[in-house]
N, C-alpha and C positions, 0 to 999 in steps of 0.2 A: 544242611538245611533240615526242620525241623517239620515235618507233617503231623498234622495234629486228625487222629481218627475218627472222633466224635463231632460232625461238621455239616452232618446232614440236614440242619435247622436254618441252617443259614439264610440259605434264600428266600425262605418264605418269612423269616424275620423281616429283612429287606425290605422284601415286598410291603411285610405290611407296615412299616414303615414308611413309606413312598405312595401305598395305596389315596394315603386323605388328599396329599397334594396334588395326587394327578387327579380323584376329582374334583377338587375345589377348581383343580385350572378349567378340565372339559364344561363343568356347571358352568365357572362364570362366563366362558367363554359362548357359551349357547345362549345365557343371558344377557349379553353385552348385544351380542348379537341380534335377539329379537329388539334389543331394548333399539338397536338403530335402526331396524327393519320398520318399527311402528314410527319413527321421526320420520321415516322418510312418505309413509303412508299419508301420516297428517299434511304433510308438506306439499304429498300430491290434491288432497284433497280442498288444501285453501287455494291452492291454483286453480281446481277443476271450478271452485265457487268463485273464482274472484272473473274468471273466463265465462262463466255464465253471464255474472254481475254485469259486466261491460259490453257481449254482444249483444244478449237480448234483452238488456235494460231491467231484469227481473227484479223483483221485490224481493227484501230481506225477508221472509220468511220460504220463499222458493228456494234463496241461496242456501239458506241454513239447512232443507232438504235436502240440497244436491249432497250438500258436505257428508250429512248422515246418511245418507243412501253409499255415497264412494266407501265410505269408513265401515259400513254392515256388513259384518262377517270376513273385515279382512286384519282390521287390530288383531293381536295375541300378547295374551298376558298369562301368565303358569296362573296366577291366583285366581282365574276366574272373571274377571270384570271385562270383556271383550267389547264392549261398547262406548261412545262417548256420555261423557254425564251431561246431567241437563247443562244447559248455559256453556257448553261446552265450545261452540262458535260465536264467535258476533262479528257482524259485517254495519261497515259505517256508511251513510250514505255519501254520494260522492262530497267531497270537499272542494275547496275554491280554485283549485287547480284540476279539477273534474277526476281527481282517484277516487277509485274504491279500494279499501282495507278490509281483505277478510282475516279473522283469527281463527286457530283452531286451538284447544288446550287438550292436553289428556294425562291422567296420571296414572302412571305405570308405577306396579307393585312390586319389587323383587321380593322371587322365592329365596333363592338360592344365597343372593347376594345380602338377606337378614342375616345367614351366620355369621357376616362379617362387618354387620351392621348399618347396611344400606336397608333403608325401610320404604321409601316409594320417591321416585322423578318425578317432575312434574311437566310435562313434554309441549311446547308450545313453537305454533310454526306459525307468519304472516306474511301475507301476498298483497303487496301494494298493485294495480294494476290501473292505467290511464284510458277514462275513456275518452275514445274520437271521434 
């Protein structure tokens, strides 16, 4: 067997070798992660407006508060944008089968995931609910 003396570089070659990929995975993986954290957010929030809509009969512009009130301060986006944009809900009045349809929209920005050329989602949740 042949031992080679000069060998003390190795590991940190390696390393830095290895280093982009572990964190491209941790990044996307924190990103993927908010990115379903906020789907699920919107998703609670056209429930909370569509469950308004149907008990206490409220008017589209109440619903559209509730939506923005649930969503204030609990979206996360790395770039900044933690709010919905305007027209960001719309709720239909009930239709001939007595639903209401609330939407929610929101676009989410990847940071992380521009290096690999993802540029921004655009997240939409809707809640059909029967009123009785």
């Amino acid at each position: 067997m042949i031992y080679l003396q000069n060998n003390r570089g190795v590991a940190a070659v390696e390393f830095a070798i290895c280093l982009p990929i572990l964190i491209l995975l941790v990044c996307g993986s924190i990103e993927f992660g908010l990115l379903f954290y906020n789907q699920q957010v919107i998703t609670n929030a056209s429930r909370e407006g569509a469950r308004a809509g149907i008990v206490a009969e409220t008017v589209n512009a109440d619903i559209i508060q509730i939506v923005e009130n649930y969503c204030s301060g609990k979206l996360i986006n790395l770039n900044g944008a933690n709010e919905l944009q305007a027209n960001a809900v719309t709720v239909s009045a009930p239709d001939a089968q007595n639903d209401r349809t609330v939407r929610v929209t929101y676009d989410y920005d990847f940071l992380f995931g521009a290096i690999l050329g993802f540029t921004d989602k655009t997240l939409s949740a809707q809640t059909i609910m029967r009123m009785e």
